[in-house]
N, C-alpha and C positions, 0 to 999 in steps of 0.2 A: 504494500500500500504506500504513493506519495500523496504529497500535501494534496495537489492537485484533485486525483480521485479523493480524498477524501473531501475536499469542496464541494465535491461533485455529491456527493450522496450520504452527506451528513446528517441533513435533515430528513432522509428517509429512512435513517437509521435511528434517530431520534425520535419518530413516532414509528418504531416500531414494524416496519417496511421490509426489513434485509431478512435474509438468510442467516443461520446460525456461522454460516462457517467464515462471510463477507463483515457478520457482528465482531468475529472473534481478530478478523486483522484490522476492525478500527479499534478493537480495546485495544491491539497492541503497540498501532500506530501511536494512539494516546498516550500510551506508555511514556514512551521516547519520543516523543512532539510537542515541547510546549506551546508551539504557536496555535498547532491544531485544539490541545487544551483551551487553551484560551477562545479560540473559536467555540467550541463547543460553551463553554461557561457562558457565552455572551449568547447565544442561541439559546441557553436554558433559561437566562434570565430573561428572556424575551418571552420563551412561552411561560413561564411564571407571572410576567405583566402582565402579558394579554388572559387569562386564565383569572387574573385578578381584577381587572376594571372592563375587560370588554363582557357586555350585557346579556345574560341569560334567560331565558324564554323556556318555560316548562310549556310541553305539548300537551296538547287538550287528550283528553282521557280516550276519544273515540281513534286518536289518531295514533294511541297508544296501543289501542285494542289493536 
């Protein structure tokens, strides 16, 4: 894994998108990348903002059924 593919598919890894085996060379990437660290930090703080002020809408019960 370089930086680059990891730009590439970080955020599909981050919600959860990848394969096990594609997971297992960006934890390693992270390991040994602080840049990429750093990216990654600032993409979780991002989904932690948005999760925390953008606005939630419970669906109507029929639309639950």
């Amino acid at each position: 894994m370089n930086c680059m593919r990891m730009r590439q598919i970080l955020d599909a890894w981050i919600d959860g998108e990848l394969d096990a085996a594609t997971s297992a060379e960006i934890n390693g990437h992270l390991t040994g990348c602080p840049d990429c660290r750093a990216l990654k930090g600032e993409r979780d703080a991002l989904r932690r903002e948005i999760r925390e002020s953008a606005p939630r809408h419970e669906a109507p019960a029929a639309l639950r059924a």
